[in-house]
PDB file of N, CA, C, O and CB in Angstrom:
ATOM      1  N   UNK A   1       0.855  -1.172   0.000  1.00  0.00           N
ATOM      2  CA  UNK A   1       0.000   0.000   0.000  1.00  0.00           C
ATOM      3  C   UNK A   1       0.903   1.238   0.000  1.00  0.00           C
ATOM      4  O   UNK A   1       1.915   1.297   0.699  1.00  0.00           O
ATOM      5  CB  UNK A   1      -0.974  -0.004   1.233  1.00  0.00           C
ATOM      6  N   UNK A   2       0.525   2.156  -0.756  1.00  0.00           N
ATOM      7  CA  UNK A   2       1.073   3.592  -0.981  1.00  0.00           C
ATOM      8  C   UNK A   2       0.221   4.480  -1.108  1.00  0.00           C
ATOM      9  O   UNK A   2      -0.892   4.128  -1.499  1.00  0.00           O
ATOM     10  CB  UNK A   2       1.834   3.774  -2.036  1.00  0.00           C
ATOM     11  N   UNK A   3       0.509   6.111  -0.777  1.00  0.00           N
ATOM     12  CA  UNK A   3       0.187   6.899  -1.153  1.00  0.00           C
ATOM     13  C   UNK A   3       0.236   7.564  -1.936  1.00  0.00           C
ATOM     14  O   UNK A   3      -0.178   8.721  -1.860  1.00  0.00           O
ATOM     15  CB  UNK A   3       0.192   7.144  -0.796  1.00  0.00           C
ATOM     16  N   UNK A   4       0.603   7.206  -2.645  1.00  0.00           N
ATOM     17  CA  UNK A   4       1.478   7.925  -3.828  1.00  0.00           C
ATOM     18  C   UNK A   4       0.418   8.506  -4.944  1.00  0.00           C
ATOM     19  O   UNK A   4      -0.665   8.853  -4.471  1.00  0.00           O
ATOM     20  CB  UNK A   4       2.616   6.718  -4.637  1.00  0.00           C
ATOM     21  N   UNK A   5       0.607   8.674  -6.525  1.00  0.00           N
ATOM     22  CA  UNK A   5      -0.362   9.259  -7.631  1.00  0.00           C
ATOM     23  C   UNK A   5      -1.076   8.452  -8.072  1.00  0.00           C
ATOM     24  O   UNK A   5      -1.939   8.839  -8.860  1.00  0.00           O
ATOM     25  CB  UNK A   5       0.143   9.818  -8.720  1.00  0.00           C
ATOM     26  N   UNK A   6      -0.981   6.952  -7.713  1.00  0.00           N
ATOM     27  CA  UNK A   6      -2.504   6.067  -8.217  1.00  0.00           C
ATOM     28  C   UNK A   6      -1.681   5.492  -9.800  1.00  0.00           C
ATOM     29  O   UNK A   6      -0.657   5.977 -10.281  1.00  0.00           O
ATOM     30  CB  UNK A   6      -4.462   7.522  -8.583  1.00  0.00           C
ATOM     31  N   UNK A   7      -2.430   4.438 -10.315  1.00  0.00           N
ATOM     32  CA  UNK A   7      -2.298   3.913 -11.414  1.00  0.00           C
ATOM     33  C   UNK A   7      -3.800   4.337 -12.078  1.00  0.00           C
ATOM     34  O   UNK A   7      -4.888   4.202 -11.520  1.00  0.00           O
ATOM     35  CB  UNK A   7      -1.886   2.374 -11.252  1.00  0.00           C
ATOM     36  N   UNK A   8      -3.556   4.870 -13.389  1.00  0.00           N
ATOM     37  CA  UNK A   8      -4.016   5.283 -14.436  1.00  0.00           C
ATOM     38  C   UNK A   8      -5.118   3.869 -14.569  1.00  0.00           C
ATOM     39  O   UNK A   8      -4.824   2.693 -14.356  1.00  0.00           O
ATOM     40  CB  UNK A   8      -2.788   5.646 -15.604  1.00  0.00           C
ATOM     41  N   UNK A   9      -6.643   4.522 -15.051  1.00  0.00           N
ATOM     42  CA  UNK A   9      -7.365   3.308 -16.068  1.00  0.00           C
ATOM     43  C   UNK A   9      -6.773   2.701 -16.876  1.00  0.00           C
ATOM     44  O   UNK A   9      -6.580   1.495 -16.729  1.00  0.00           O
ATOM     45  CB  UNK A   9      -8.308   3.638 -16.883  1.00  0.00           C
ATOM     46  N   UNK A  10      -6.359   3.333 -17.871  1.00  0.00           N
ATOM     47  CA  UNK A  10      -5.485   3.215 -19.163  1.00  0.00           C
ATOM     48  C   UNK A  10      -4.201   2.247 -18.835  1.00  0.00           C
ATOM     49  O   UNK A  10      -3.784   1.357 -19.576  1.00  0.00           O
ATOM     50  CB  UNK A  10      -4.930   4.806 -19.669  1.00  0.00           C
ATOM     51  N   UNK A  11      -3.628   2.650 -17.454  1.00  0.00           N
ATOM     52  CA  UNK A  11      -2.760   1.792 -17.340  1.00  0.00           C
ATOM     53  C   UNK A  11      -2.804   0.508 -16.808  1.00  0.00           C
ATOM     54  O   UNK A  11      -1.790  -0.184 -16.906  1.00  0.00           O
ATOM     55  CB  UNK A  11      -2.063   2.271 -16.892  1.00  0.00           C
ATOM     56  N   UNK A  12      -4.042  -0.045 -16.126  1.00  0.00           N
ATOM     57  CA  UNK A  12      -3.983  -1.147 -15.599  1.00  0.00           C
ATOM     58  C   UNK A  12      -4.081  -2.110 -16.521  1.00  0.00           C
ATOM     59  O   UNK A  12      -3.137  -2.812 -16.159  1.00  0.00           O
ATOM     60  CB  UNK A  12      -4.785  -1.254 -14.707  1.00  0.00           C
ATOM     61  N   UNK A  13      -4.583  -2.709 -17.542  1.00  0.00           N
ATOM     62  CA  UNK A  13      -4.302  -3.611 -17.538  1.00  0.00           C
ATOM     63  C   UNK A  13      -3.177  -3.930 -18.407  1.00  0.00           C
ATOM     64  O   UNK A  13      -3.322  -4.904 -19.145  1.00  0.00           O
ATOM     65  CB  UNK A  13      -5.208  -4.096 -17.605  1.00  0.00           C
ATOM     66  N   UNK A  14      -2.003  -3.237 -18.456  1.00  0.00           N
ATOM     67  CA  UNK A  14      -0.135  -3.614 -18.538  1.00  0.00           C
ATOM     68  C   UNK A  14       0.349  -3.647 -17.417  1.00  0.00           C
ATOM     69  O   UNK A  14       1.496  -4.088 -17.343  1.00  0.00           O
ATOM     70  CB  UNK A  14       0.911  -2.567 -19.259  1.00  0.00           C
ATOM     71  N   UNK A  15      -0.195  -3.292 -16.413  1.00  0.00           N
ATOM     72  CA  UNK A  15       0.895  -3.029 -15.435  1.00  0.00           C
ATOM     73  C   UNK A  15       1.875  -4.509 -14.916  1.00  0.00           C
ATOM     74  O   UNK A  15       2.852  -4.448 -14.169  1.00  0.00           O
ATOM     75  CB  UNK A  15       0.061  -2.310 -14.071  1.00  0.00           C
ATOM     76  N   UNK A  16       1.363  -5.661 -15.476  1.00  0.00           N
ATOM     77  CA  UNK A  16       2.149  -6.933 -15.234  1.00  0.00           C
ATOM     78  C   UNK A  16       2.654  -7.172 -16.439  1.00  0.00           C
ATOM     79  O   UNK A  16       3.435  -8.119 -16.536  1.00  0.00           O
ATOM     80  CB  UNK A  16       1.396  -8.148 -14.710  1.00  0.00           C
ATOM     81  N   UNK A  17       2.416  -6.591 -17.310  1.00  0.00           N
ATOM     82  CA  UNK A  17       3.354  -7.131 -18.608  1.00  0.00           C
ATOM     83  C   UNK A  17       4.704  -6.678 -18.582  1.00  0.00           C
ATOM     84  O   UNK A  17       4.984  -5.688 -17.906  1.00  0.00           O
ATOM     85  CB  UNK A  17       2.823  -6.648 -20.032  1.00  0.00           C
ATOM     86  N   UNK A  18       5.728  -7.390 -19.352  1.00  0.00           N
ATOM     87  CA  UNK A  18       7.547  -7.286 -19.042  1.00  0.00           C
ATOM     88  C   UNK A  18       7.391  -6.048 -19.767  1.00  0.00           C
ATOM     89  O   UNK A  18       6.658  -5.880 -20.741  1.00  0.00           O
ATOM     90  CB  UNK A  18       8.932  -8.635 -19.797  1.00  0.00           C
ATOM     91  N   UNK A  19       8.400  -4.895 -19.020  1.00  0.00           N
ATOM     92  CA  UNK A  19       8.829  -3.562 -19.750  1.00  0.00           C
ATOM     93  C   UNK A  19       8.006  -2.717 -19.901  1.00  0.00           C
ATOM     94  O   UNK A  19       8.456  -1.829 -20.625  1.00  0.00           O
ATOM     95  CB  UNK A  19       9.275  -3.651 -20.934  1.00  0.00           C
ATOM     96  N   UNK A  20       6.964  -2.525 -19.567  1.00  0.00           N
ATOM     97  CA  UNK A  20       6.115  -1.598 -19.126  1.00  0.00           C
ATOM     98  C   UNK A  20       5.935  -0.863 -17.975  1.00  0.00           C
ATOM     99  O   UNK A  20       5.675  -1.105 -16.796  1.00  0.00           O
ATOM    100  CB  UNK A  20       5.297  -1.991 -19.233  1.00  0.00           C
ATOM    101  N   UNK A  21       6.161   0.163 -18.701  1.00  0.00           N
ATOM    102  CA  UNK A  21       6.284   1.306 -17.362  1.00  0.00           C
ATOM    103  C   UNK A  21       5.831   2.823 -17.270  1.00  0.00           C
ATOM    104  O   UNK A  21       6.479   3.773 -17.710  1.00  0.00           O
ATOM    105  CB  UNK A  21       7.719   1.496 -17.061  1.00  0.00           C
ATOM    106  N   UNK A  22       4.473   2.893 -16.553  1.00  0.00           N
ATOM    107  CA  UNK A  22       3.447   3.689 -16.583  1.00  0.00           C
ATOM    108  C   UNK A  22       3.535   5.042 -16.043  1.00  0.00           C
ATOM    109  O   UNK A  22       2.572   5.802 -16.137  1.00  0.00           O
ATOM    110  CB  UNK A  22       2.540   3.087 -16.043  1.00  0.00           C
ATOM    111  N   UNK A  23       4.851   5.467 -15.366  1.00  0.00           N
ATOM    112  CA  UNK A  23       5.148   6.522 -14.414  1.00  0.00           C
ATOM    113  C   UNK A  23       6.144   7.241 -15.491  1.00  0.00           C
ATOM    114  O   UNK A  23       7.252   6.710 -15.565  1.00  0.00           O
ATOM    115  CB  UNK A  23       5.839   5.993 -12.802  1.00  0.00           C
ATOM    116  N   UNK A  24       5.956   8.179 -16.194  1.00  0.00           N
ATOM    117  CA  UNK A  24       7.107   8.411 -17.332  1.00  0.00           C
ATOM    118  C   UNK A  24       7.637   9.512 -16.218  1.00  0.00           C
ATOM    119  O   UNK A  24       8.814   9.677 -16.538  1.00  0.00           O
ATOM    120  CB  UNK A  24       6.594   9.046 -19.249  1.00  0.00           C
ATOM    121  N   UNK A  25       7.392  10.262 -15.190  1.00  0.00           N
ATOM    122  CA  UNK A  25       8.093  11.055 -14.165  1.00  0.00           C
ATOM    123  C   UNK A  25       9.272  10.089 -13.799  1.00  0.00           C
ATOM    124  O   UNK A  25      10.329  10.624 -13.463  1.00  0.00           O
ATOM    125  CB  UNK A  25       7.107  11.474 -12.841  1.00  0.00           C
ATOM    126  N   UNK A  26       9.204   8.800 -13.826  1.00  0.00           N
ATOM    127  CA  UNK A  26      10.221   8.267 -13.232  1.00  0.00           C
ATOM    128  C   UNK A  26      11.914   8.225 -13.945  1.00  0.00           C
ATOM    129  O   UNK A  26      12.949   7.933 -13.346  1.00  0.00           O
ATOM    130  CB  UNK A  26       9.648   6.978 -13.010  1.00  0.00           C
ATOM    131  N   UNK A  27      11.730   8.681 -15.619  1.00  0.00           N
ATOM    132  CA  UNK A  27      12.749   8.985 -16.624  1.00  0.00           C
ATOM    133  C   UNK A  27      13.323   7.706 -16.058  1.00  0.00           C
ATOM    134  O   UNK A  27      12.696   7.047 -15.229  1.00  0.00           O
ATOM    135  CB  UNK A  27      13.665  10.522 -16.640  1.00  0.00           C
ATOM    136  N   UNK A  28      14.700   7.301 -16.575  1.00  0.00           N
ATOM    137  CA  UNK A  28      15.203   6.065 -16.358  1.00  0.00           C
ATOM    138  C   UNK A  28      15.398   5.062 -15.290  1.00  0.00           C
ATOM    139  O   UNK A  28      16.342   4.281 -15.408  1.00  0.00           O
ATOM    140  CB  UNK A  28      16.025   6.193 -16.660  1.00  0.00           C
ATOM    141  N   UNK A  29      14.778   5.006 -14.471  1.00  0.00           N
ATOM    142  CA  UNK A  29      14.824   4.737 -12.854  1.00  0.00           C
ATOM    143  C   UNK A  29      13.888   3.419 -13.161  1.00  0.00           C
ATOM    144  O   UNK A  29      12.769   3.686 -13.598  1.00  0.00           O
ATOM    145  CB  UNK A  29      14.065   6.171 -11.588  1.00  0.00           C
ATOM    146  N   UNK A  30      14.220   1.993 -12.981  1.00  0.00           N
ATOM    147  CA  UNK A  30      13.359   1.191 -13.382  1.00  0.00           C
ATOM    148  C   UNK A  30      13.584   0.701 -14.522  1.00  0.00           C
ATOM    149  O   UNK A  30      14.127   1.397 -15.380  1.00  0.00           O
ATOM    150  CB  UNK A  30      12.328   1.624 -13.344  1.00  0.00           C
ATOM    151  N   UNK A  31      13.198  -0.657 -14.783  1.00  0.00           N
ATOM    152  CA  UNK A  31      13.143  -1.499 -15.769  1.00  0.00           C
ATOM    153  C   UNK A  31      11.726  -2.106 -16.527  1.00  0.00           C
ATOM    154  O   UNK A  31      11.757  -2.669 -17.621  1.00  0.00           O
ATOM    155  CB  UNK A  31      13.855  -2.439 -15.242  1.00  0.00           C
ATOM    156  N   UNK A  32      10.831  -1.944 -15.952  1.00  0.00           N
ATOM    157  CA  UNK A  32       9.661  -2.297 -15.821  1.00  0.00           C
ATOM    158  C   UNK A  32       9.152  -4.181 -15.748  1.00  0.00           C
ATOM    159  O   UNK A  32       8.234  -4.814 -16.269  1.00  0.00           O
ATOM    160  CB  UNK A  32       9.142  -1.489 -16.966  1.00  0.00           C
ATOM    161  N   UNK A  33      10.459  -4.604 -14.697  1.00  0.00           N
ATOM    162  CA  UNK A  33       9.978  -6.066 -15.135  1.00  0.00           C
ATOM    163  C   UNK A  33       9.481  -6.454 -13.449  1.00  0.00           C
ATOM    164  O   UNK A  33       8.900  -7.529 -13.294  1.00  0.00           O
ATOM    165  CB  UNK A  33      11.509  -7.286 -15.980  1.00  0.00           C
ATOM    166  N   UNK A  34       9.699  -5.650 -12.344  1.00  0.00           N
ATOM    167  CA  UNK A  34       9.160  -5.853 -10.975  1.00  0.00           C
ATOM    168  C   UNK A  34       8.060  -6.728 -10.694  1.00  0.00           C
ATOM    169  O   UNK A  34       8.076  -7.897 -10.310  1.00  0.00           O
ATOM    170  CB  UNK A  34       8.784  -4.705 -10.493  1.00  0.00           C
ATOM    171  N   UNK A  35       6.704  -5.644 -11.058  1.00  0.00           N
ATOM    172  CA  UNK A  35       5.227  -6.278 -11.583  1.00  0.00           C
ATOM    173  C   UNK A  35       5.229  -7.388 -11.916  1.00  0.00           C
ATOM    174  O   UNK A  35       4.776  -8.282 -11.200  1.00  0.00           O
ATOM    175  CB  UNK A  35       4.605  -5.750 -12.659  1.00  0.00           C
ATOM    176  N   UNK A  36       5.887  -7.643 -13.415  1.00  0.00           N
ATOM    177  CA  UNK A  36       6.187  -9.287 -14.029  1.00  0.00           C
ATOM    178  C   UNK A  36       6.576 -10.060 -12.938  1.00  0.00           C
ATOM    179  O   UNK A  36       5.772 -10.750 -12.311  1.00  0.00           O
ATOM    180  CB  UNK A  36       7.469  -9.473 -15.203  1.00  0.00           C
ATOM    181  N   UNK A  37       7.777  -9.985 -12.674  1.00  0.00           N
ATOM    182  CA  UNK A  37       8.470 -11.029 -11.423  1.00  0.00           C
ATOM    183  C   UNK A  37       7.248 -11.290 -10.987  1.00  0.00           C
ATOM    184  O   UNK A  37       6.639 -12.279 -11.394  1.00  0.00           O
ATOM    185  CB  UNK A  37       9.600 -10.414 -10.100  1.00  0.00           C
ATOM    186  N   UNK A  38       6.678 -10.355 -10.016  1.00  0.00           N
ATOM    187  CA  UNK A  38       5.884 -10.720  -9.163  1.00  0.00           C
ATOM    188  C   UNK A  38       4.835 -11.449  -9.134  1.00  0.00           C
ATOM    189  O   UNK A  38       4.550 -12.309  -8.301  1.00  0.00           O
ATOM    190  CB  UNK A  38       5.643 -10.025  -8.807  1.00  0.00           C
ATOM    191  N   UNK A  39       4.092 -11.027 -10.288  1.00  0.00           N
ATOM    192  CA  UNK A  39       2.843 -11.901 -10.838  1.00  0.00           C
ATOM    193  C   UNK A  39       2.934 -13.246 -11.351  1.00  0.00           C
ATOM    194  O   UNK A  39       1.985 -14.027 -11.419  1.00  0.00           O
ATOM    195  CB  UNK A  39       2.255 -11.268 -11.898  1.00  0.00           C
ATOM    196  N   UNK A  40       4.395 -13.534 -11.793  1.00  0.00           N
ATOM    197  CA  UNK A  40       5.148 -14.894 -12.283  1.00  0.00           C
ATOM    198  C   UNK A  40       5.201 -15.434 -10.803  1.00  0.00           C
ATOM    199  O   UNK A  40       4.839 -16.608 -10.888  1.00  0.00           O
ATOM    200  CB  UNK A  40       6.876 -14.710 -13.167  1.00  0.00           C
ATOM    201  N   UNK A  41       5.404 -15.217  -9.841  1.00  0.00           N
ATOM    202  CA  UNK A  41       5.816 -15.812  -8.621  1.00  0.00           C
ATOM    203  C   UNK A  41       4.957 -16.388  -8.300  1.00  0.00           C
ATOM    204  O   UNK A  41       4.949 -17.602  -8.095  1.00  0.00           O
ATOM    205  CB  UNK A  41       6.216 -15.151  -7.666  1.00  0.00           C
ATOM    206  N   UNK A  42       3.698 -15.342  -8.147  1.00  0.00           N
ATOM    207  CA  UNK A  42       2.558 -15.596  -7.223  1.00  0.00           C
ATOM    208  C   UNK A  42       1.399 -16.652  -8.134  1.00  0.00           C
ATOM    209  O   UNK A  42       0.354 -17.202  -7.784  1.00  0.00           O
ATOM    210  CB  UNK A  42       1.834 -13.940  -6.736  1.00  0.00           C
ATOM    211  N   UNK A  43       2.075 -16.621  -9.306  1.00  0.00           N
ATOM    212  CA  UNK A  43       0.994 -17.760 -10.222  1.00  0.00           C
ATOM    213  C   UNK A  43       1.645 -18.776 -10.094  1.00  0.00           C
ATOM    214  O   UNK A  43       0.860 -19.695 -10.325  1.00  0.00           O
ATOM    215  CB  UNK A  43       0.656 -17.591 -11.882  1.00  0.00           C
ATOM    216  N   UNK A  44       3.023 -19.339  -9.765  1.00  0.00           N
ATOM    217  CA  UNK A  44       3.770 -19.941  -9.753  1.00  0.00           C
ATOM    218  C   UNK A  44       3.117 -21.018  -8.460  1.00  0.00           C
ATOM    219  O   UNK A  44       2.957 -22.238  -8.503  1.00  0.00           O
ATOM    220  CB  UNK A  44       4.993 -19.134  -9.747  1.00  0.00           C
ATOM    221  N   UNK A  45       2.882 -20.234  -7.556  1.00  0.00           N
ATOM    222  CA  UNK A  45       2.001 -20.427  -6.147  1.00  0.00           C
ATOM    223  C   UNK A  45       1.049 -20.895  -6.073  1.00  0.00           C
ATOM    224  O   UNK A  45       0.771 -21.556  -5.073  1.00  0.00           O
ATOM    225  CB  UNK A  45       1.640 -19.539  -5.520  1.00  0.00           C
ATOM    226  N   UNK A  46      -0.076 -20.693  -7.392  1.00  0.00           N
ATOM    227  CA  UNK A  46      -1.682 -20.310  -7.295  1.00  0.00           C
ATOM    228  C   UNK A  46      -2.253 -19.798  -6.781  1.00  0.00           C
ATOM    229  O   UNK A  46      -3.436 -20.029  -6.534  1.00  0.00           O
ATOM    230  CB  UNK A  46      -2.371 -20.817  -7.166  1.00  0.00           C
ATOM    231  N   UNK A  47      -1.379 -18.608  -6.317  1.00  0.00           N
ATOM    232  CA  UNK A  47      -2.196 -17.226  -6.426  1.00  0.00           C
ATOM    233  C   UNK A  47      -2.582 -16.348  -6.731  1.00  0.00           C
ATOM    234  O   UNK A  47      -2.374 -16.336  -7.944  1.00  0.00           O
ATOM    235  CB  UNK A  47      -2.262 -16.795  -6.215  1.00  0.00           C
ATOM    236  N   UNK A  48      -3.048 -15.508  -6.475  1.00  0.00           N
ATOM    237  CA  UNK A  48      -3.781 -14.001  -6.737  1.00  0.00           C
ATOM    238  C   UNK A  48      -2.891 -12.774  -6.295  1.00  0.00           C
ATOM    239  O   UNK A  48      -2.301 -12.675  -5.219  1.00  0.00           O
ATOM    240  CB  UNK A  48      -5.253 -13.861  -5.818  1.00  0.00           C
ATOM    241  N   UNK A  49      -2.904 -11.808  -7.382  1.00  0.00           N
ATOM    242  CA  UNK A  49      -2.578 -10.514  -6.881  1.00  0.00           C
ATOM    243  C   UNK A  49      -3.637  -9.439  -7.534  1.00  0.00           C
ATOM    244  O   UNK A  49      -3.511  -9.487  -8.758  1.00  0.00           O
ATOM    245  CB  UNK A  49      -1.013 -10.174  -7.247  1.00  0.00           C
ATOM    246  N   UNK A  50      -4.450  -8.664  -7.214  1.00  0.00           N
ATOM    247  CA  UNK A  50      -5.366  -7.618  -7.240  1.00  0.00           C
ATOM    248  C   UNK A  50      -4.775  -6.284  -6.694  1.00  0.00           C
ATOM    249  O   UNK A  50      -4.100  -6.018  -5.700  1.00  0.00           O
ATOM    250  CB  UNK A  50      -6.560  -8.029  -6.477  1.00  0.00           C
ATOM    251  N   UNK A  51      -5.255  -5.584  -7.665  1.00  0.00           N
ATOM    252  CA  UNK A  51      -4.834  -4.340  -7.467  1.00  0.00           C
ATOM    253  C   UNK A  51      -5.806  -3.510  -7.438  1.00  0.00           C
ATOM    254  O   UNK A  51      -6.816  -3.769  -8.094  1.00  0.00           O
ATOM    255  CB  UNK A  51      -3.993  -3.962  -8.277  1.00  0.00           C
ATOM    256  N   UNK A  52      -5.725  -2.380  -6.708  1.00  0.00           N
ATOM    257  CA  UNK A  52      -6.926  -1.401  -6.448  1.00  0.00           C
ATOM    258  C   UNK A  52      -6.240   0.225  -6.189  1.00  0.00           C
ATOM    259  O   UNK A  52      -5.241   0.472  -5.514  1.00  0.00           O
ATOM    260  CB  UNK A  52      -7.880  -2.010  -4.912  1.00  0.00           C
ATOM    261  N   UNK A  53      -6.828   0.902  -6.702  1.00  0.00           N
ATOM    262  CA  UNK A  53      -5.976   2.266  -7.016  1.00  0.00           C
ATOM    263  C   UNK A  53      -6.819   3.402  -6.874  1.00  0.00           C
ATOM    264  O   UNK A  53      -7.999   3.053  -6.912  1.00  0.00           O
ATOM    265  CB  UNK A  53      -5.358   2.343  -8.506  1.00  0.00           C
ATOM    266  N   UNK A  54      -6.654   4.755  -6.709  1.00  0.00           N
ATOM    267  CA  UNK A  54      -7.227   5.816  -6.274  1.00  0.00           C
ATOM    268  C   UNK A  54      -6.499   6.717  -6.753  1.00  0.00           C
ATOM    269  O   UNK A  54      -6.281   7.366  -5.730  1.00  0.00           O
ATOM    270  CB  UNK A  54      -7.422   5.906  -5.016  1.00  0.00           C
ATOM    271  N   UNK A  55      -5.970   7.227  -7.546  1.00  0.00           N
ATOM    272  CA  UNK A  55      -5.644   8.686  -8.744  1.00  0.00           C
ATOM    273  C   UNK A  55      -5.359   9.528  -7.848  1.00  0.00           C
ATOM    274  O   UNK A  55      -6.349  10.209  -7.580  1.00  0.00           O
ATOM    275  CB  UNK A  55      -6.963   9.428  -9.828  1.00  0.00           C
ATOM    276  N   UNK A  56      -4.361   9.829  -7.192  1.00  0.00           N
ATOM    277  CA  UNK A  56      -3.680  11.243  -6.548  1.00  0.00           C
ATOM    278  C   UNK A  56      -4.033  10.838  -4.636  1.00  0.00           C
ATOM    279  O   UNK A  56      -3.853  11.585  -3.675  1.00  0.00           O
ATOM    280  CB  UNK A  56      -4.830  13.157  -7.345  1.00  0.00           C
ATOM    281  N   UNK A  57      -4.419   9.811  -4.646  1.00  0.00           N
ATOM    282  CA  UNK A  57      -4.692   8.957  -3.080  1.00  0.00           C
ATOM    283  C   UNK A  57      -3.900   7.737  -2.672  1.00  0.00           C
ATOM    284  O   UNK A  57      -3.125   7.810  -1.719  1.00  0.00           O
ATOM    285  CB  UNK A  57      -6.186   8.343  -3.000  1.00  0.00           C
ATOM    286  N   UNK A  58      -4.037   6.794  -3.247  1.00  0.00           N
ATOM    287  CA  UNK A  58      -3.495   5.416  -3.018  1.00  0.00           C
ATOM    288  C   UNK A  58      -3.420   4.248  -4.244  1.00  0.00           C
ATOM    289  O   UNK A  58      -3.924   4.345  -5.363  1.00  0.00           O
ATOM    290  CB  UNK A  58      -4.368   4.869  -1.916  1.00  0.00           C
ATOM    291  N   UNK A  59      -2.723   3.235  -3.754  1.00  0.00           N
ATOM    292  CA  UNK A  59      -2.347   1.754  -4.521  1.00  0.00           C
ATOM    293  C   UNK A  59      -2.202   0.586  -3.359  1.00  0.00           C
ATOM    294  O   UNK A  59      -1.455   0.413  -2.396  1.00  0.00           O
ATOM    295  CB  UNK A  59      -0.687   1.864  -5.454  1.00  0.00           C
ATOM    296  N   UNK A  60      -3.182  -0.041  -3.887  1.00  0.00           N
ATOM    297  CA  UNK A  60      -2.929  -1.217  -2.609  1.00  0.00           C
ATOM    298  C   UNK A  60      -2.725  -2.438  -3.877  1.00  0.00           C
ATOM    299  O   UNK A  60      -3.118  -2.292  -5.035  1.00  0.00           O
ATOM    300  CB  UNK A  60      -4.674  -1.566  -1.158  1.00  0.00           C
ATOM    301  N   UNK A  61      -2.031  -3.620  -3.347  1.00  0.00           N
ATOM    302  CA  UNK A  61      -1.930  -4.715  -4.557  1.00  0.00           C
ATOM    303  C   UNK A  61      -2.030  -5.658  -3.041  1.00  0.00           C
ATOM    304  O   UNK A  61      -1.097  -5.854  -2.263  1.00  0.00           O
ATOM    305  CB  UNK A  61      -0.185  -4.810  -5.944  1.00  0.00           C
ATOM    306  N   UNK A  62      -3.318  -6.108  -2.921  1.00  0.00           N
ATOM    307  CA  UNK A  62      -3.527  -7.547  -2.397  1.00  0.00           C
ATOM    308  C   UNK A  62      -3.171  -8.785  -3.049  1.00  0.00           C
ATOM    309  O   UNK A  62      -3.530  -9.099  -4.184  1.00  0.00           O
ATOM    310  CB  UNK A  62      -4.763  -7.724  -2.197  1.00  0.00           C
ATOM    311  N   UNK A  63      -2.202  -9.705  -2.014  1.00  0.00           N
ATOM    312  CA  UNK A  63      -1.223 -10.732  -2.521  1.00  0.00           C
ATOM    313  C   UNK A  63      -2.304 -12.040  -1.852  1.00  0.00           C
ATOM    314  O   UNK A  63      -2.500 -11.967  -0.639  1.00  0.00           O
ATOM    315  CB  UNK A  63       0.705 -10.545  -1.779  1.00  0.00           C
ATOM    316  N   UNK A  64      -2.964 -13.164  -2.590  1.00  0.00           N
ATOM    317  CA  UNK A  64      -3.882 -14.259  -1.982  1.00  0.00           C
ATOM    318  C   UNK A  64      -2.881 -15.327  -2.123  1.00  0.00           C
ATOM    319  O   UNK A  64      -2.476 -15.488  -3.275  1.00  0.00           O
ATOM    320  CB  UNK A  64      -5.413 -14.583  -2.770  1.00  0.00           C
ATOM    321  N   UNK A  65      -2.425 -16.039  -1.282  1.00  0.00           N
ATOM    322  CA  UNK A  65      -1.736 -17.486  -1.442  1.00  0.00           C
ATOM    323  C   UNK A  65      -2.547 -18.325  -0.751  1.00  0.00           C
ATOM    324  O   UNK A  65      -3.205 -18.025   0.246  1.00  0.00           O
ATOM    325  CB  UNK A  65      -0.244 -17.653  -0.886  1.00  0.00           C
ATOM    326  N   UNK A  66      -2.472 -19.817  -1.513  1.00  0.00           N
ATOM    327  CA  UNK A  66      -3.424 -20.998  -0.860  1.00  0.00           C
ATOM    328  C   UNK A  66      -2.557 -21.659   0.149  1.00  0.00           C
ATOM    329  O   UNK A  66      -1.350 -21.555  -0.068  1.00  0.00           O
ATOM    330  CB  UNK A  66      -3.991 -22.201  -1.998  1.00  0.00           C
ATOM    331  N   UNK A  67      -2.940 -22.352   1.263  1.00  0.00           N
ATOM    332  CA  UNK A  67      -2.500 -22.861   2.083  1.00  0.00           C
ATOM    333  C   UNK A  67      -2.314 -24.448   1.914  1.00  0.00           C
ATOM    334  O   UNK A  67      -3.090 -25.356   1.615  1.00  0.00           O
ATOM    335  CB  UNK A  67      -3.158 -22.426   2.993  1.00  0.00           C
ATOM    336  N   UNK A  68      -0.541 -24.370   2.329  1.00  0.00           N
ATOM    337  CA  UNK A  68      -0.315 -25.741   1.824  1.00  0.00           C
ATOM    338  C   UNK A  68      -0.665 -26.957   2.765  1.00  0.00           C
ATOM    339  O   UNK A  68      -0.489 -28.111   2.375  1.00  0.00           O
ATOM    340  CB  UNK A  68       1.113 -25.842   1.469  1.00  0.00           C
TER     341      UNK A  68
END
């Protein structure tokens, strides 16, 4: 969870694809493969990651893992 500027409509559904990167304020800082990793991990698992966002308020990315 952050406070930060929110993820864009437009931008959600890339935000897990490799090399995509939605914050162009950020100029070279980043690779855009974080997201990827992550979503590779957590499917890796059979889980879930959901994201929920608020434009100039917040970003939360709820992580669901099944119990082994």
């Amino acid at each position: 969870m952050d406070n930060g500027i929110g993820i864009s409509d437009k931008d959600r559904p890339y935000i897990f694809t490799r090399l995509y990167k939605c914050d162009s304020s950020r100029g070279i800082r980043g690779n855009g493969l974080g997201l990827a990793i992550v979503q590779e991990l957590i499917n890796a698992h059979k889980g879930t990651i959901i994201l929920n966002s608020k434009i100039n308020k917040e970003t939360i990315f709820t992580i669901h893992l099944p119990r082994i």
